[in-house]
N, C-alpha and C positions, 0 to 999 in steps of 0.2 A: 626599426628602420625609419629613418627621414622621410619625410614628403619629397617627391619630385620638384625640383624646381618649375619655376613658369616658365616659358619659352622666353616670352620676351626680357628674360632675367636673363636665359644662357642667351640671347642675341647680341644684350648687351654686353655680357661676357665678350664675346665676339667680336664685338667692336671695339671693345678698350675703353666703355663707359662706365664700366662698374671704380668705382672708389679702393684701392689697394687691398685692406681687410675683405673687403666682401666680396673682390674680385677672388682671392687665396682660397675664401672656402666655398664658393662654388663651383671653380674648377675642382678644389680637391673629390669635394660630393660627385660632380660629373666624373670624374675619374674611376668612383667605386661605384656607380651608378649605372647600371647598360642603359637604360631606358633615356635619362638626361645624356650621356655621355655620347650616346645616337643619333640625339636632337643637334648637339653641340658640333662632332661631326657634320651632319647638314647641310648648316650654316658654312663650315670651311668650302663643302661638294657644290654647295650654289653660287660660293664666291668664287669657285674656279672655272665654272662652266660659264658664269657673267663676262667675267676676264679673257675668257677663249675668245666669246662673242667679239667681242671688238678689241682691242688690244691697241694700247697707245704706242706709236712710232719710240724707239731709243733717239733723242733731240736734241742731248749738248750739244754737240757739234755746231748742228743747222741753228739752234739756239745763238751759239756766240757769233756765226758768220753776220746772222741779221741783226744784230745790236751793233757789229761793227760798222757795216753799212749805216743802220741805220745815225750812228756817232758823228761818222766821216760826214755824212749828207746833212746834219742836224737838222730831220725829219722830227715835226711835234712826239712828245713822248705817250700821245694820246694815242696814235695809228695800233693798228691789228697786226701783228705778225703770223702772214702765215706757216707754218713748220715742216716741210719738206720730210718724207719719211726716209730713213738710213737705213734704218733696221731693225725688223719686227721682235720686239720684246714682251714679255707679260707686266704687267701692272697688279699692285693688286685692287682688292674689288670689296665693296660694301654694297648689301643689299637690301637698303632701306631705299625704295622709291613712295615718290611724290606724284598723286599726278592731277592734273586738272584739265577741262576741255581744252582744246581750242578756238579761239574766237572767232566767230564770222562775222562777216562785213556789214553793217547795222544794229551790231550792239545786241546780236540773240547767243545765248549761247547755252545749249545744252545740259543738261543735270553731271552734273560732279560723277564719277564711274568709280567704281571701287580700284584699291592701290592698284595700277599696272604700270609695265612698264614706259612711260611717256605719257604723253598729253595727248586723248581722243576725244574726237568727236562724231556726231550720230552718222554711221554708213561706215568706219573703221577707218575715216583719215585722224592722224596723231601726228609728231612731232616729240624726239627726245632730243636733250642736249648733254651732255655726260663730260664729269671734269676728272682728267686724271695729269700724271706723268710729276706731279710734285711726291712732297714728303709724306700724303696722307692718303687714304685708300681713293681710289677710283671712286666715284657715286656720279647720281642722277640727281640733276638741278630740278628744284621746284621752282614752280610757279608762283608759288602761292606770298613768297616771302624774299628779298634779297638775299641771293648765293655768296658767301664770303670765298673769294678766290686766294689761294694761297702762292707765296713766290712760286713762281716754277712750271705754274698748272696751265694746262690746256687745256681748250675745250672739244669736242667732234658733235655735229648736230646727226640726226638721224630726224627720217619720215618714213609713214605709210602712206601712200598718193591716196587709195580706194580710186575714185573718179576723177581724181584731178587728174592735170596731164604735165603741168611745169611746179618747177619751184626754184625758189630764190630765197638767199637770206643778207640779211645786214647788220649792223651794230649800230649804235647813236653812243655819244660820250658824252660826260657831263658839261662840256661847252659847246654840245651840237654839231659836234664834227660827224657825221656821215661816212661809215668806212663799209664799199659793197664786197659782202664777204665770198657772197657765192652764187652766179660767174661775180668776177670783178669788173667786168664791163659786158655793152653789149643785152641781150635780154635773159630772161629767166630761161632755166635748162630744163628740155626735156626729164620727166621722171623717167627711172631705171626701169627696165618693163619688168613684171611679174609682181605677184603678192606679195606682200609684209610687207617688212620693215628693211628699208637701205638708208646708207648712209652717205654723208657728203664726203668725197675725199680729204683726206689728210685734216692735221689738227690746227686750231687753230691758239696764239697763246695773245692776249691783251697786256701793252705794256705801260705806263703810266698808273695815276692813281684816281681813287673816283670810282663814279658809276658809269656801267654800261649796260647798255636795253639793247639783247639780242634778238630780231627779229627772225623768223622763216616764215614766209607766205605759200601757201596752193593755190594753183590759182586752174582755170581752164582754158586760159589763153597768154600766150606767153607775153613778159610784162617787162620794158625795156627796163635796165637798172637808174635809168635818169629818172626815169618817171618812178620809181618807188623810191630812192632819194630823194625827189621832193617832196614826196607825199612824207617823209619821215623828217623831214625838217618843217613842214608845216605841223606835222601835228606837235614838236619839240616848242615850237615858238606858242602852240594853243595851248601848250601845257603851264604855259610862264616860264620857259627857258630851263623848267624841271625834269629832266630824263626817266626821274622814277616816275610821273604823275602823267607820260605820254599816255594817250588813249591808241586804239588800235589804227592802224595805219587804211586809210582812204582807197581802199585797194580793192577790187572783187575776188570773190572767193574766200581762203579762209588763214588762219595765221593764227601762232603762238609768241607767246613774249617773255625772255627773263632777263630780271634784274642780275647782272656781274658787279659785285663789290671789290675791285682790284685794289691789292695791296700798299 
């Protein structure tokens, strides 16, 4: 009788990492194998219970209205679209997460937490941001490295408040352009009451090419979107007009940041 495989063999299995030949005979082995073959299962049961959790909007549609607008208006191709939901569909789902603290305002930040899902920091405030609705599985953006965004993909942020009481998020584009993603005007929103993890409504899709630094801040006192606009344009101009090289934004409280490398 064969050796079990290693798990992270059948995960990669699972994702469609493994190479052709070696992909044939590990599933074959998981196939005649209860033990691998229960691992391998799993892996499908976790990616559909991820996919329950939050589920990307079906967006052609709302997709093409705001390209055309956007056409007709010849609005920079750098702006954020947001995506209107139509109708709830499943996506599917990969569950390899990344996660690293979140930063607070003075440059402290916390010791690095074992894989979870999103970005925490000490007392259970986090931050995820999760890309799905194109041609490749659903996943969680790290922190740690620039997210390659593929045609098609959207993004949804998610937080855990713990003691915060507002939150707000933005984007910065590789020319500095400022687009407030959540409210779009006006100050930062109320957090959702009750524990975990919520999410911002509907998704959002980045059109142009280039980088983009997604911001969401905690904050304990709500925070007009002018005034974190400018703090996000000065820190882009302290960077040398570099978007990946911002440092965190001038703000109280506490905040997450990732690199979107758009198509």
């Amino acid at each position: 009788m064969s050796a079990h495989e290693s798990s992270w063999t059948l995960r990669r299995l699972h994702a469609g990492e493994l190479p052709a030949p070696e992909a044939q005979r590990v599933q074959a082995h998981a196939e005649a194998c209860a033990a691998c073959g229960a691992t391998l299962r799993s892996f499908a049961d976790a990616q559909a219970a991820f996919e329950a959790e939050v589920p990307f909007e079906s967006f052609e549609a709302g997709v093409e209205r705001a390209r055309a607008r956007e056409a007709a208006s010849k609005e920079p191709a750098t702006r954020s679209q947001w995506v209107r939901p139509l109708m709830a569909v499943a996506a599917s789902v990969v569950v390899l997460m990344l996660a690293r603290p979140l930063l607070e305002t003075g440059g402290r930040t916390d010791p690095v937490q074992p894989p979870v899902a999103g970005n925490r920091i000490k007392g259970g405030a986090g931050a995820e941001l999760r890309i799905g609705g194109g041609a490749d599985p659903q996943r969680v953006a790290s922190t740690e490295a620039p997210e390659a965004l593929q045609a098609g993909e959207r993004v949804r942020l998610g937080y855990t408040a713990d003691a915060y009481r507002y939150v707000a998020a933005l984007s910065v584009d590789a020319q500095g352009e400022v687009t407030p993603l959540y409210p779009e005007s006006g100050d930062s929103l109320a957090v959702e009451p009750g524990a975990g993890q919520h999410w911002l409504p509907e998704s959002v899709e980045f059109t142009g090419a280039g980088a983009e630094r997604v911001v969401l801040v905690l904050t304990d006192a709500p925070v007009s979107m002018d005034a974190l606009s400018d703090a996000a344009r000065k820190a882009f101009v302290a960077a040398g007009r570099d978007v990946t090289r911002m440092a965190p934004l001038d703000v109280a409280g506490a905040q997450t940041q990732w690199i979107l490398q758009k198509p």
